[in-house]
C-alpha positions in Angstrom: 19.4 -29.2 -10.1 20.8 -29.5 -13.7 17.9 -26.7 -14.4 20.2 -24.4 -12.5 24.1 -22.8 -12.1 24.9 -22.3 -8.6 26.8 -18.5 -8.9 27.7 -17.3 -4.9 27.1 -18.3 -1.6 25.2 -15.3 -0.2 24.3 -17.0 3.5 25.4 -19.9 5.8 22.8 -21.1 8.8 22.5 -23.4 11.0 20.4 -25.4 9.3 21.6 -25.0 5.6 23.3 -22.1 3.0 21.9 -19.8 0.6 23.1 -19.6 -3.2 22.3 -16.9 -5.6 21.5 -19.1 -8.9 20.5 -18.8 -12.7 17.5 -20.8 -14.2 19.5 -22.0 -17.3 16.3 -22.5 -18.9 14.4 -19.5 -18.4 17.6 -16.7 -17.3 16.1 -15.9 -13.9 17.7 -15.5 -10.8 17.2 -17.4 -7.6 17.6 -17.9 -4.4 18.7 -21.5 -3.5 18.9 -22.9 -0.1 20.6 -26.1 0.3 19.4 -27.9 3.5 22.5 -29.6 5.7 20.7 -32.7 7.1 19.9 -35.6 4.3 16.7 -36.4 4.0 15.7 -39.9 3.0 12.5 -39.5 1.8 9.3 -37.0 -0.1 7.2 -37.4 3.0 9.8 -36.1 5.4 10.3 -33.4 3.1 6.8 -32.3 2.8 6.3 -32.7 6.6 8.9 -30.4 7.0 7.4 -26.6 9.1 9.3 -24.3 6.6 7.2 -26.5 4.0 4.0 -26.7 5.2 3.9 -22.7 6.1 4.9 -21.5 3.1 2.6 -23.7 1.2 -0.5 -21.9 2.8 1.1 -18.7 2.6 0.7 -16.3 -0.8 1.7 -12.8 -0.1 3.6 -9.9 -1.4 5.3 -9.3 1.7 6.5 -13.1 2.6 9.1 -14.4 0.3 7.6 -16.8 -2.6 8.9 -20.4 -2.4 8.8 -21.6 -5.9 10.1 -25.3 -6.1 11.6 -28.3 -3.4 13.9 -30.3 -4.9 15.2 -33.4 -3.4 18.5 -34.9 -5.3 20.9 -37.0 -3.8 19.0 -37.7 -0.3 19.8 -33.8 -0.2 17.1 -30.6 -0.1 16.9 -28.3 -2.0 14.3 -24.9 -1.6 14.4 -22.6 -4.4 13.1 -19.1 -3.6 12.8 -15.6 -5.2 15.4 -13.6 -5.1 16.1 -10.9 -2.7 19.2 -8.4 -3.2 19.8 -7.8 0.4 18.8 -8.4 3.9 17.9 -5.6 6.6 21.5 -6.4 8.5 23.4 -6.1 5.3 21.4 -2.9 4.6 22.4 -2.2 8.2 26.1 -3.2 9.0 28.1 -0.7 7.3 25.8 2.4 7.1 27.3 5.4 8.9 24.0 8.1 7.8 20.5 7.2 9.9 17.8 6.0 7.8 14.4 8.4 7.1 11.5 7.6 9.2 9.9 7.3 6.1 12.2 4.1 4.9 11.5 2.9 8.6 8.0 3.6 8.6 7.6 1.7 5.1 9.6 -1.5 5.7 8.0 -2.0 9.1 4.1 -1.6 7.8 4.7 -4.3 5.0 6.5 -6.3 7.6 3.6 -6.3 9.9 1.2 -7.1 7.0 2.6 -9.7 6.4 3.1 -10.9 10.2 -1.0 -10.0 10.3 -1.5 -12.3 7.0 1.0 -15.0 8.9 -0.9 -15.1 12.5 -4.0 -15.1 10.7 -3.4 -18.5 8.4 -2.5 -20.0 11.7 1.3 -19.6 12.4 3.9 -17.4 14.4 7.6 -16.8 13.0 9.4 -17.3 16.4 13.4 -16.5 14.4 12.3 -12.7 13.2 15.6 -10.4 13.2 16.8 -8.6 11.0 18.8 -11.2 8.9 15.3 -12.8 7.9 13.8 -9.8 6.6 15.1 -9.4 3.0 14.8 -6.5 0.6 14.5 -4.9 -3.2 14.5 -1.9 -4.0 11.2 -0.7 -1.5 10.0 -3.8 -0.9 10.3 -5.8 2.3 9.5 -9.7 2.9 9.5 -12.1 5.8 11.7 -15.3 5.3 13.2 -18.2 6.9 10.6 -20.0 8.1 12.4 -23.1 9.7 11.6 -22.0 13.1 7.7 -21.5 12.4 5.2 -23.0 14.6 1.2 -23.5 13.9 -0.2 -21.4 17.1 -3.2 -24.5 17.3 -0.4 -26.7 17.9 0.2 -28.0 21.6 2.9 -27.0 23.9 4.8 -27.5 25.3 7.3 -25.3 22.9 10.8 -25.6 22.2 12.9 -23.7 24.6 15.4 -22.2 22.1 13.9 -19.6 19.5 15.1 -16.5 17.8 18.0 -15.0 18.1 18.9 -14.0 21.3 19.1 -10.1 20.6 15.1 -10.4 20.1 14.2 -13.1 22.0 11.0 -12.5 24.1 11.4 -12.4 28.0 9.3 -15.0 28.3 10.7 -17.7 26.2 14.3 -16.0 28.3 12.6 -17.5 30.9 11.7 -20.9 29.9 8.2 -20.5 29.3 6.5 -23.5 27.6 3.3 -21.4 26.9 4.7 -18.7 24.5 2.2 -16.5 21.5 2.8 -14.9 18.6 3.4 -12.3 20.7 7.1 -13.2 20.3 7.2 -11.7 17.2 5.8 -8.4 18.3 8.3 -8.3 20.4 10.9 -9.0 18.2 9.7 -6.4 15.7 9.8 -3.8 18.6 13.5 -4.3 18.8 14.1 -4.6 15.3 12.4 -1.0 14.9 14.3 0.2 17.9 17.4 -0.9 15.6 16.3 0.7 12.9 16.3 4.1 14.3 19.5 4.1 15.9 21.3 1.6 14.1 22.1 -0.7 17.6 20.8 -3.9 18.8 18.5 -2.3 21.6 19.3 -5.6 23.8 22.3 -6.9 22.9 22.9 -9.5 26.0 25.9 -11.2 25.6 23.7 -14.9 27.3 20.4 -15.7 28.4 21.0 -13.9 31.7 22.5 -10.8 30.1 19.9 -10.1 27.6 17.4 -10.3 30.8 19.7 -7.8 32.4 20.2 -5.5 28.9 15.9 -5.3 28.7 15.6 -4.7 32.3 18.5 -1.4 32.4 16.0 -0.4 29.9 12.5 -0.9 30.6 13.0 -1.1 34.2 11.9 -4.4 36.7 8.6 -5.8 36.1 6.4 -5.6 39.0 3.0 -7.0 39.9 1.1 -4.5 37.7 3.2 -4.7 34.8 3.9 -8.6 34.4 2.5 -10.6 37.6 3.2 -14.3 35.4 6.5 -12.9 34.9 7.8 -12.7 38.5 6.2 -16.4 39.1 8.3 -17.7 35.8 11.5 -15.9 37.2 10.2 -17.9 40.8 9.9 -21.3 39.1 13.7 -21.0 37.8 14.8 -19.3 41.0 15.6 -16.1 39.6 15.8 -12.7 40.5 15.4 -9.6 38.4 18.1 -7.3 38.9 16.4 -3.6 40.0 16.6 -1.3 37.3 14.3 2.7 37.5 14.3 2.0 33.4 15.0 4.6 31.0 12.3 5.9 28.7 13.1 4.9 24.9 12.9 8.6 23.2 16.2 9.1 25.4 17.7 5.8 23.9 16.2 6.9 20.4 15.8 10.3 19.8 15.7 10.6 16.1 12.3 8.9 16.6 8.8 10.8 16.7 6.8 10.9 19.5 4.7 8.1 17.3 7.1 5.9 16.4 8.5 5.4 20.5 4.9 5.4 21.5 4.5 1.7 18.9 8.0 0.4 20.3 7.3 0.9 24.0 3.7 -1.0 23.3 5.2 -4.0 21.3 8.0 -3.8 24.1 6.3 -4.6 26.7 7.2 -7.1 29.9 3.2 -8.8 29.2 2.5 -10.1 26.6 -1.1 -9.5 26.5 -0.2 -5.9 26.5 1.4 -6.1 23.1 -0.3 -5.1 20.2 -1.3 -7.6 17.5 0.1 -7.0 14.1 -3.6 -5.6 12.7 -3.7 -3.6 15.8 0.0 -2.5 14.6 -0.8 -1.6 11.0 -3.5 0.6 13.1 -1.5 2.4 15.1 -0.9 6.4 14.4 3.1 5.8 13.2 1.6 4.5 10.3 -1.3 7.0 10.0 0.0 8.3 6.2 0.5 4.7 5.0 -2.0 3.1 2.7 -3.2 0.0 4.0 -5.0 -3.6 2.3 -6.4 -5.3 5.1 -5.2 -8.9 4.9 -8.2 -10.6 3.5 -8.0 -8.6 1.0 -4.7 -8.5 0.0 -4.2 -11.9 0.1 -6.7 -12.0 -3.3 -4.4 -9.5 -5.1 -2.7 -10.1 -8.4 0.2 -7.7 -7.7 2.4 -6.4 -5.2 1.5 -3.4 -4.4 4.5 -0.9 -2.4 3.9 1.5 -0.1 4.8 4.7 -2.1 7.3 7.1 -0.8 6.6 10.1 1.9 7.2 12.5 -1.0 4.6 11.1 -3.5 2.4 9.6 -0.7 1.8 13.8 0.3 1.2 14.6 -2.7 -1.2 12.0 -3.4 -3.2 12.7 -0.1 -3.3 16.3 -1.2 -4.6 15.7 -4.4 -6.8 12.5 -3.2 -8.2 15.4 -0.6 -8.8 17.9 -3.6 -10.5 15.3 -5.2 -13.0 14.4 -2.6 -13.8 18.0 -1.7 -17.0 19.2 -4.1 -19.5 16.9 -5.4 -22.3 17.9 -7.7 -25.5 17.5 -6.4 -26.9 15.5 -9.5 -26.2 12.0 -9.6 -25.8 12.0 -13.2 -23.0 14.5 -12.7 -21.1 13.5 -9.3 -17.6 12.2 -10.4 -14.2 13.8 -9.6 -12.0 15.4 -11.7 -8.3 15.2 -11.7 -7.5 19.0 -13.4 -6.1 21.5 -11.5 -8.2 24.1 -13.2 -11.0 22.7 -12.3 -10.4 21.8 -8.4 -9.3 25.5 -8.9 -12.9 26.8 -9.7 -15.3 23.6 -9.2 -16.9 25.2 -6.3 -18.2 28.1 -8.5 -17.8 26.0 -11.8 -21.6 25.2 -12.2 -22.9 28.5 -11.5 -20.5 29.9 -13.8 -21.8 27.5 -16.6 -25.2 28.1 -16.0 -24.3 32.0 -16.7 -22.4 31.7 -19.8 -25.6 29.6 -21.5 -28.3 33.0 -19.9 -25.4 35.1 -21.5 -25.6 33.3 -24.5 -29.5 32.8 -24.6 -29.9 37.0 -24.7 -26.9 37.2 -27.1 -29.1 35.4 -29.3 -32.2 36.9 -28.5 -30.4 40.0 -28.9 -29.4 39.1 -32.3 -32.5 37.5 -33.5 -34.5 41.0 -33.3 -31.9 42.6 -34.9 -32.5 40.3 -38.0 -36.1 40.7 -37.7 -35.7 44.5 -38.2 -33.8 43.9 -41.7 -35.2 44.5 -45.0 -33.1 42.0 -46.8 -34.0 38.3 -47.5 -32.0 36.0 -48.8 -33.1 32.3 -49.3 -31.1 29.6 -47.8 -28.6 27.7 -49.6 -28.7 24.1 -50.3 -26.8 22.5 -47.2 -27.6 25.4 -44.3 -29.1 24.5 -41.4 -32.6 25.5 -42.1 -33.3 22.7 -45.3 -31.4 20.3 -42.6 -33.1 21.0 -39.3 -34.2 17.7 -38.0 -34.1 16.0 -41.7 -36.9 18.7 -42.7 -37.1 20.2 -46.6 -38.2 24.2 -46.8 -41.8 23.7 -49.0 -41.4 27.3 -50.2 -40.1 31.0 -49.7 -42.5 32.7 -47.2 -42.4 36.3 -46.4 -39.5 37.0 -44.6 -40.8 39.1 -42.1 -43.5 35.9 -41.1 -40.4 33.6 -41.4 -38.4 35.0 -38.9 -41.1 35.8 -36.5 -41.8 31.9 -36.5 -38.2 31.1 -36.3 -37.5 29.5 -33.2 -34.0 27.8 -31.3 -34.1 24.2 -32.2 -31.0 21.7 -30.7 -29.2 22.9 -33.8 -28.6 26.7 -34.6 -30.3 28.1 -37.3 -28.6 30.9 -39.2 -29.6 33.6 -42.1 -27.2 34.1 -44.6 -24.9 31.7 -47.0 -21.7 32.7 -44.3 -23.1 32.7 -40.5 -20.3 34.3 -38.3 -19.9 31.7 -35.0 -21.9 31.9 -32.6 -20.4 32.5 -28.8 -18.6 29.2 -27.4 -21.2 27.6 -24.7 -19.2 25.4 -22.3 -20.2 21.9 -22.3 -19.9 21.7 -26.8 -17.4 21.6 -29.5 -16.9 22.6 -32.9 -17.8 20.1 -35.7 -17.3 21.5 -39.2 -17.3 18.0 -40.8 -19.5 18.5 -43.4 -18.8 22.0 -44.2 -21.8 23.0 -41.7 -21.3 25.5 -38.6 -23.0 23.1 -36.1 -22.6 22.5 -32.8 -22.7 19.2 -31.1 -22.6 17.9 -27.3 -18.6 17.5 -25.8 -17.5 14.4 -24.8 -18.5 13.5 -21.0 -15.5 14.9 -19.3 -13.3 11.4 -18.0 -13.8 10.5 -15.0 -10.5 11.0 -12.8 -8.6 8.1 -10.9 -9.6 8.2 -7.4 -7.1 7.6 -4.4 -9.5 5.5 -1.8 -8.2 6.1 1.6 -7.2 2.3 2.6 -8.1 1.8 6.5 -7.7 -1.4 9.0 -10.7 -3.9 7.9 
């Protein structure tokens, strides 16, 4: 711990305290979290859940544990550092956040819930205390409660805070999912909106009562194994109509209550996965890297804004909306001018070379007509045209009429006058010579791939 200065105390638990810190060596700040119970030995440490999860875990929406350090009989995890936590972000506010902030934080959330379930573990402490953020990036933390969902029940009793605690595990259920966390985020995006705990029971029997004045008594059809867990503890759900959620949250759209009420729900089977989340029409305009992908990537890579993400699906739309038919030619192109007039663009350019062809014709029986000859100079095109030398002066008249439109243009005359501009070339004058010369392919512009559920 010599490596680093301890500057603030930024959290307390129950099962150790947070430190903002300075590598000495290196200037970086840290996160340090200084475990309360000593710890005798490496292979307790190791064995430890918060441990083992986050060594299988590498992604850009689940905080990065970077070292464990055991001094003293004492534990030490040092983590990235985080500037603030959703509550903090929370607790003061007076001004409702944007759906878009909302919409944001919760899709990188439930990626990396998705990337979580699918290495093989469940949360079971989500709130919004545990979900820290920078600037516009979101990450899960605190795994000390985290279970392996291979591993055998029976489950502990006690998890989460009690504000989004699954009814369920409220009613002693041994047999509990990941499903608890879907629940928890339903809560936590109910919160979001409205800036309220959405079940804020005061005990284990109140927070029951708080989700049932809301959703309304389960019933046969809507959680059968819920009425015989309330039967095995000898309890009786209080009888509530239920109220629907855009009345409790209006600032929310249609979409977002239609998500909350479905990872709010009494069964838990009837909660949505967190891939089956990210698919959900809330999150329609967000750009999505399905897990097994992102899991691969290099980078972080943040959700943009809803005013750049419009833009960018406008312009990723332009972008995708005319293809030429030639392979050689099919690519998309990022100008303005030319989404402006690519529909007509290659009918245009096929019009300007006819043009030009009977310009030229045009011009080359003019010349025929004239009575004048004069030889061609030293560097024109004709004693250069394909590395050819002129053998001798022929009757002009004959010349000309042989004179034909080679890939280069040939000209009479020691000062040609340009030619018209085709599209598709460019001036070279180099070498003193008139010519013209193939353009550059045009670059190809960045596409915007629409990123879907895999």
């Amino acid at each position: 711990m010599e490596r680093f200065n301890l500057i603030k105390e930024v959290g307390d638990g129950t099962f150790g305290s947070v430190w903002r810190a300075i590598n000495k060596q290196t200037g970086e700040v840290v996160a340090i979290k200084k475990m309360k119970k000593k710890y005798y030995s490496w292979e307790e440490c190791v064995n430890l859940r918060e441990v083992k999860s986050l060594r299988k875990m590498n992604h850009p929406n689940i905080v990065k544990l970077k070292e464990v350090i055991r001094e003293n009989d004492i534990l030490y995890f040092v983590f990235e550092y985080m500037e603030f936590n959703v509550y903090q972000l929370m607790k003061d506010r007076e001004k409702l956040f944007t759906e878009s902030d909302i919409r944001n934080w919760c899709f990188q959330v439930f990626q990396g819930l998705a990337y979580m379930h699918q290495r093989g573990y469940f949360h079971r402490d989500l709130k919004p205390e545990n979900l820290l953020v920078t600037k516009d990036t979101i990450k899960v933390a605190d795994f000390g409660l985290a279970r392996e969902i291979n591993s055998q029940p029976p489950y502990t009793e006690y998890v989460s805070t009690r504000w989004y605690r699954a009814p369920e595990v409220l009613l002693q259920s041994y047999l509990y999912s990941s499903k608890v966390d879907m629940w928890a985020m339903g809560a936590i995006m109910a919160e979001l909106f409205t800036l309220r705990p959405l079940f804020p029971g005061i005990s284990e029997a109140d927070e029951i009562y708080k989700i049932c004045s809301v959703l309304g008594t389960p019933t046969k059809d809507s959680w059968a194994d819920g009425l015989h867990l309330a039967m095995d503890i000898n309890y009786q759900f209080p009888e509530f109509a239920g109220v629907h959620l855009s009345v409790l949250i209006p600032s929310a759209s249609n979409d977002a209550i239609s998500l909350i009420t479905s990872l709010c729900s009494w069964d838990p089977s009837k909660r949505p996965t967190a891939a089956e989340a990210l698919q959900h029409p809330f999150f329609q305009s967000c750009f999505y890297v399905p897990p097994s992908l992102r899991s691969r990537a290099t980078f972080a890579r943040t959700p943009p804004s809803a005013g750049t993400r419009r833009a960018m699906e406008q312009q990723s739309g332009r972008r995708h909306s005319v293809a030429f038919s030639s392979s050689e030619f099919t690519r998309n192109y990022p100008s303005p001018k030319l989404h402006a007039s690519l529909s007509t663009g290659v009918q245009r350019k096929l019009d300007l070379v006819n043009q030009d062809a009977s310009k030229n014709d045009q011009s080359l029986k003019s010349s025929v007509k004239q009575a004048r000859y004069r030889p061609p100079g030293k560097n024109s095109p004709i004693s250069m045209n394909h590395g050819r030398t002129t053998r001798g002066v022929l009757d002009s008249t004959e010349k000309l009429a042989n004179m034909t439109l080679g890939p280069r243009r040939q000209y009479v005359g020691q000062q040609p006058c340009p030619p018209p501009m085709k599209a598709g070339v460019k001036w070279n004058s180099g070498s003193g010579d008139m010519l013209l010369r193939p353009a550059k392919d045009i670059q190809q512009g960045r596409t915007y791939a629409r990123k879907v559920v895999g």
